[in-house]
C-alpha positions in Angstrom: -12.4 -26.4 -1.6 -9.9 -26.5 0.8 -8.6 -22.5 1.6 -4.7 -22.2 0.7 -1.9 -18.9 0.4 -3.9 -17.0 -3.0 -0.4 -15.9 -4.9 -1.3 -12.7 -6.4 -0.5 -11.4 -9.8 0.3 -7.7 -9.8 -1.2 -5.1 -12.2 1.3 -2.7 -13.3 0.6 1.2 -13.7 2.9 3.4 -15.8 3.3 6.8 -14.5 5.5 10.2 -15.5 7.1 9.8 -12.4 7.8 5.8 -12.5 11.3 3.9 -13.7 12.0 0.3 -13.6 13.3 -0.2 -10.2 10.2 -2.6 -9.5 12.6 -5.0 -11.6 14.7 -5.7 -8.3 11.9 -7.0 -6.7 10.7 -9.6 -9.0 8.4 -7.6 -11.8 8.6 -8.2 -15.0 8.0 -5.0 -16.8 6.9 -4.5 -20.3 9.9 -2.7 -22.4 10.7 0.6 -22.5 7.8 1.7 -20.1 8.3 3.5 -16.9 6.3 2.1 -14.4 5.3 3.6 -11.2 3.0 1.2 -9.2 2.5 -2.9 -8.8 -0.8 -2.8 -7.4 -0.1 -6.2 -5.4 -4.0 -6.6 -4.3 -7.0 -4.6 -5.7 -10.6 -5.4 -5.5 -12.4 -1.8 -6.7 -15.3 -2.0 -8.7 -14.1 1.3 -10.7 -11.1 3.6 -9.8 -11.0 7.4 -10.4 -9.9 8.2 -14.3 -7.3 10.2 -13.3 -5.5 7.4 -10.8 -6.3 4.3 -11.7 -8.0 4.7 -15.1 -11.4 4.6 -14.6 -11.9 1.0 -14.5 -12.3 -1.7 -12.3 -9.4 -3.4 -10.6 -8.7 -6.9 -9.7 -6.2 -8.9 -9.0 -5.7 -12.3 -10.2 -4.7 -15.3 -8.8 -2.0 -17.0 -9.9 -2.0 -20.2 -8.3 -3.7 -23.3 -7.3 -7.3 -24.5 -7.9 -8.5 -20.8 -8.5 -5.6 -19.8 -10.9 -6.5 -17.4 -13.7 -9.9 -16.1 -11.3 -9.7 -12.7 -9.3 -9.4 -12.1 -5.8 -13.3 -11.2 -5.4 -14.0 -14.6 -6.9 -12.1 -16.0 -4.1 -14.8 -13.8 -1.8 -17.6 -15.4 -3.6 -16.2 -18.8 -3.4 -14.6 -19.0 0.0 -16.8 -16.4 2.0 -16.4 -17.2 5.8 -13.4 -19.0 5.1 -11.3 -16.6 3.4 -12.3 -13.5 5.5 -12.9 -14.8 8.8 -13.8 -11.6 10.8 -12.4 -8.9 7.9 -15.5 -6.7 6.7 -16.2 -5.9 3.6 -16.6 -2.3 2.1 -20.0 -1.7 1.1 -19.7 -2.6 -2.4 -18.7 -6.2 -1.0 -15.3 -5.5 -2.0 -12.0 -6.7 -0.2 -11.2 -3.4 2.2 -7.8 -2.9 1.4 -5.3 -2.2 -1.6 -1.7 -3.4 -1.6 1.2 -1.5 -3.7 4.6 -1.4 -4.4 5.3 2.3 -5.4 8.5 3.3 -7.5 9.7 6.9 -7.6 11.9 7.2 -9.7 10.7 10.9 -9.8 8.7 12.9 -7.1 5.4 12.2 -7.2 2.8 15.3 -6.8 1.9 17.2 -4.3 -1.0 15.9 -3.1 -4.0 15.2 -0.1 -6.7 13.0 0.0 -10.3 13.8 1.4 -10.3 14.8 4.9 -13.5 13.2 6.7 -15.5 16.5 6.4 -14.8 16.6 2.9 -16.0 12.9 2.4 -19.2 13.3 4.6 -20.4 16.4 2.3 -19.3 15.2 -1.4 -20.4 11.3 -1.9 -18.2 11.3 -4.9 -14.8 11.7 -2.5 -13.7 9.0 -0.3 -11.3 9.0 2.0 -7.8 7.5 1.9 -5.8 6.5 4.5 -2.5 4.9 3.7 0.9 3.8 5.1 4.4 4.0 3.6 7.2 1.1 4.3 10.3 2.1 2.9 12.0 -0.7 0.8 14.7 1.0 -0.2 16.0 4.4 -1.2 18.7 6.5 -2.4 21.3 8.6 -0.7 19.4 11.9 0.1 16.0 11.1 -0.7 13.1 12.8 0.8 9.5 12.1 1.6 7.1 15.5 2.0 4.9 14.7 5.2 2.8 17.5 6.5 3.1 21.3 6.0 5.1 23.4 8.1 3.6 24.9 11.6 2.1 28.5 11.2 1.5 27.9 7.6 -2.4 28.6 6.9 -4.4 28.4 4.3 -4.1 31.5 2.5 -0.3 31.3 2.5 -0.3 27.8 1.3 -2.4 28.8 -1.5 -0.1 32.1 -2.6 2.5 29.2 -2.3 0.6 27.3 -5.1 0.4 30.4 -7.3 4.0 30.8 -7.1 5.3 27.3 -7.3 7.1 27.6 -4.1 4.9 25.0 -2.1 8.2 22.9 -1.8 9.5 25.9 0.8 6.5 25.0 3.3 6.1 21.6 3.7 7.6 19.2 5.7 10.4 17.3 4.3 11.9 13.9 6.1 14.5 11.7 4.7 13.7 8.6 3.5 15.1 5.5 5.5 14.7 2.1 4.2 12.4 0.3 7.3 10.5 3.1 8.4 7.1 2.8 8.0 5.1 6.6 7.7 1.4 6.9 8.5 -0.7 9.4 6.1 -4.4 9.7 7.4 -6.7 11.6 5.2 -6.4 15.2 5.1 -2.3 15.0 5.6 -0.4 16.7 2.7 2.2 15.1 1.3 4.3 13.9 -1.1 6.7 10.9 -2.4 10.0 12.0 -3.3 12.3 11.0 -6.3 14.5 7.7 -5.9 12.3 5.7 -3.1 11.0 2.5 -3.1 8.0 1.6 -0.8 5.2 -0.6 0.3 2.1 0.6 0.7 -1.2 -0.5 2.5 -3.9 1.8 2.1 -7.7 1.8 2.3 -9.6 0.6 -1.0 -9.8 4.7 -2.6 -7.7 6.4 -5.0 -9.6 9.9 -5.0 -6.7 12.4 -4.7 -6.5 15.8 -5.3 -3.1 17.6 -6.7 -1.9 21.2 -5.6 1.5 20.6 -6.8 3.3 18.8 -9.5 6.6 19.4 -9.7 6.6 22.0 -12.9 5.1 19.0 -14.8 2.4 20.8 -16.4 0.2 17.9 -18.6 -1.7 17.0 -15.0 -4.8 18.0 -13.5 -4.5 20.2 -10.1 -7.4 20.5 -7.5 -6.6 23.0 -6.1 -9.7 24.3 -4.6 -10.9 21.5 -2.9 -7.1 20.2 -1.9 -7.4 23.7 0.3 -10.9 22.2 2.2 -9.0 19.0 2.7 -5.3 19.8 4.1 -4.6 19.5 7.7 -3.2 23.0 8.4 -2.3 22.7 12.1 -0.6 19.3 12.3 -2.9 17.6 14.3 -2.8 14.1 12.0 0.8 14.1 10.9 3.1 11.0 12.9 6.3 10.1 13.6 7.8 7.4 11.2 8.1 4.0 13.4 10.9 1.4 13.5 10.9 -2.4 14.2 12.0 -2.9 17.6 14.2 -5.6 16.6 12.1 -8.2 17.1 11.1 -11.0 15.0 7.6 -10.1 15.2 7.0 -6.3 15.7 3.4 -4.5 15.5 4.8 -1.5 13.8 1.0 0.5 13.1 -3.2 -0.1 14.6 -5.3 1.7 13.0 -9.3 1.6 12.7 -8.5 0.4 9.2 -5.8 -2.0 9.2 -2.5 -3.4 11.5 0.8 -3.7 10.2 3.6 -6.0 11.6 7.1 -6.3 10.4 8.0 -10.0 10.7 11.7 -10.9 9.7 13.3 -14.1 9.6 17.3 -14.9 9.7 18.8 -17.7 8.1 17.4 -20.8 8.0 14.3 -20.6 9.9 10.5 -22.3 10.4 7.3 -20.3 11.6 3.8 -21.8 12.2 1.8 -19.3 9.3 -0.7 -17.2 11.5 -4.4 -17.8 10.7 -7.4 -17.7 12.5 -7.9 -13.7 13.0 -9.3 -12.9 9.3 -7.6 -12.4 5.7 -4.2 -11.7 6.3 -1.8 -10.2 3.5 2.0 -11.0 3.4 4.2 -8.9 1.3 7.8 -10.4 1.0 10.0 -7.2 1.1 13.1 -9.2 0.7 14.5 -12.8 1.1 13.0 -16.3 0.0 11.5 -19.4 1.5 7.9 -21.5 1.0 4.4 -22.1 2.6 3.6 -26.0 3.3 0.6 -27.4 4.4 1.1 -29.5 7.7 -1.2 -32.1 6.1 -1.1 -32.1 2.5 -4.1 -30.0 1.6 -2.8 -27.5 -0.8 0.6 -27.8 -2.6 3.7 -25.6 -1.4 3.7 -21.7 -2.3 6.5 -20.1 -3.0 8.0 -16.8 -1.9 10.3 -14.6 -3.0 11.1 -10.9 -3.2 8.1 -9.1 -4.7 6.0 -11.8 -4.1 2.6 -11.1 -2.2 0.1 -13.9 -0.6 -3.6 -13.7 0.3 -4.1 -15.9 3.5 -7.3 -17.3 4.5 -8.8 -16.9 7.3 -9.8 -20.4 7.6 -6.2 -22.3 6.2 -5.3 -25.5 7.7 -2.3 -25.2 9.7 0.8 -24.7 7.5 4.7 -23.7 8.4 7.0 -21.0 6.6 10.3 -21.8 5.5 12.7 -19.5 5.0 16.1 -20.3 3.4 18.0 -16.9 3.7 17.3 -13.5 5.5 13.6 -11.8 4.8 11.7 -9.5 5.8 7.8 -9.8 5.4 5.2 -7.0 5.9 1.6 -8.2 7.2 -1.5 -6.7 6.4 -5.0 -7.6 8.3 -8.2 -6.0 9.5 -8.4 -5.5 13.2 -10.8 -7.3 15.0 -14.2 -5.2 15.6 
């Protein structure tokens, strides 16, 4: 089989804090349902039950000669040729998960498992993730860090008296800034934002705050042995340089790069350096095969694309202004 662009079919999850703004980017969203995440790519054997359900989590295909089958198919199928370089996690999964996240309310206070944590309680895993901000409403906020000379003990009084909102961080939300959030950061998604989100293949999260919502589990004990009190992990937000290519984030887990196009405009499609993932933030245009081996793939707003390591060399085509966020492994 020849590798070609793996369209992806999103799996939609409704949350209390979700609305139906994922509409303006393409979803189609079951009536009446407010629906806070489009996980764009997934590949997780089971998720935890109180974030992802419980279940597994795969996305689907939606075009070509492997429509209907899931991305880990694709792993099975294409091997070498899909992945190139990327490593798998250890369950042979794909080692990333892709989402679009609408809050049309804030989303709970919350950390994910500092390293420590992880390395002493097999059941946690860590979660590192980046936010791109696709859009968002006049004074929206996201909650990044808490405040210096907050400890422990204070943050934890804070808790008992619902006034965590008074110590943390708070940064407004800019469409094109992209946030980093290693493990162990504190932090929070506020009401009326829009984002992308690349993240490491985990959804264990523990809750110390939720807003006065009071039908949700809080961890609050081991939230405490996971939050980065003295600031050591929190980041800037980073821009695009203007640039049509700009590397916006390297981590050990993943690289992002904001690519945008204007107008009219051609682009050899980058293979060769392992799976890549292409999230079309905005715009339009198409993926053709230079030689015929796989029929064109369309792109639009919402869309995402799986590309394979091993694709023969193809050209993007884009017939009005977009913006595209890449995803890939970094080379060991």
């Amino acid at each position: 089989m020849h590798p070609y662009p793996l369209a992806l079919e999103p799996i939609l999850k409704e949350k209390v804090w979700g609305g139906r703004r994922l509409e303006t980017i393409g979803k189609s969203l079951p009536e009446n349902a407010s629906v806070g995440e489009s996980w764009e790519l997934a590949d997780l054997q089971s998720t935890s039950p109180d974030g992802g359900g419980g279940d597994s989590a795969r996305t689907i295909i939606a075009n070509g000669p492997m429509r209907g089958l899931s991305v880990h198919d694709a792993i099975i199928a294409m091997g070498p040729n899909l992945l190139g370089n990327t490593k798998l996690t250890e369950s042979g999964c794909f080692p990333l998960l892709v989402k679009y996240l609408d809050a049309k309310e804030s989303l709970s206070v919350q950390v994910h498992p500092s390293p420590d944590y992880a390395a002493a309680h097999a059941e946690a895993h860590l979660k590192t993730e980046s936010w791109y901000i696709v859009a968002a409403e006049p004074g929206s906020k996201l909650y990044k860090g808490v405040k210096p000379g907050v400890g422990r003990d204070e943050f934890a009084e804070r808790i008992a008296n619902g006034t965590v909102e008074d110590v943390l961080i708070a940064i407004d939300a800019v469409a094109g800034e992209l946030h980093h959030l290693p493990s162990g950061v504190c932090h929070a998604l506020g009401a009326g934002v829009l984002v992308a989100e690349v993240q490491t293949p985990s959804d264990t999260t523990f809750r110390v705050f939720d807003w006065g919502r009071t039908d949700r589990t809080l961890h609050i004990e081991q939230a405490l042995q996971c939050i980065d009190f003295d600031g050591a992990l929190a980041q800037d937000a980073v821009t695009s340089d203007g640039t049509e290519r700009c590397r916006l984030l390297e981590t050990e887990f993943y690289v992002l790069t904001e690519a945008r196009y204007f107008g009219n405009t051609q682009t050899n499609v980058r293979v060769g350096t392992g799976a890549r993932v292409i999230m079309v933030l905005s715009g339009e245009g198409r993926i053709e095969s230079e030689s015929g081996a796989f029929e064109p793939v369309a792109l639009s707003t919402g869309r995402t694309i799986l590309i394979p390591d091993a694709m023969e060399p193809a050209r993007g085509f884009f017939t009005r202004d977009t913006v595209v966020l890449e995803a890939r492994i970094p080379s060991e």
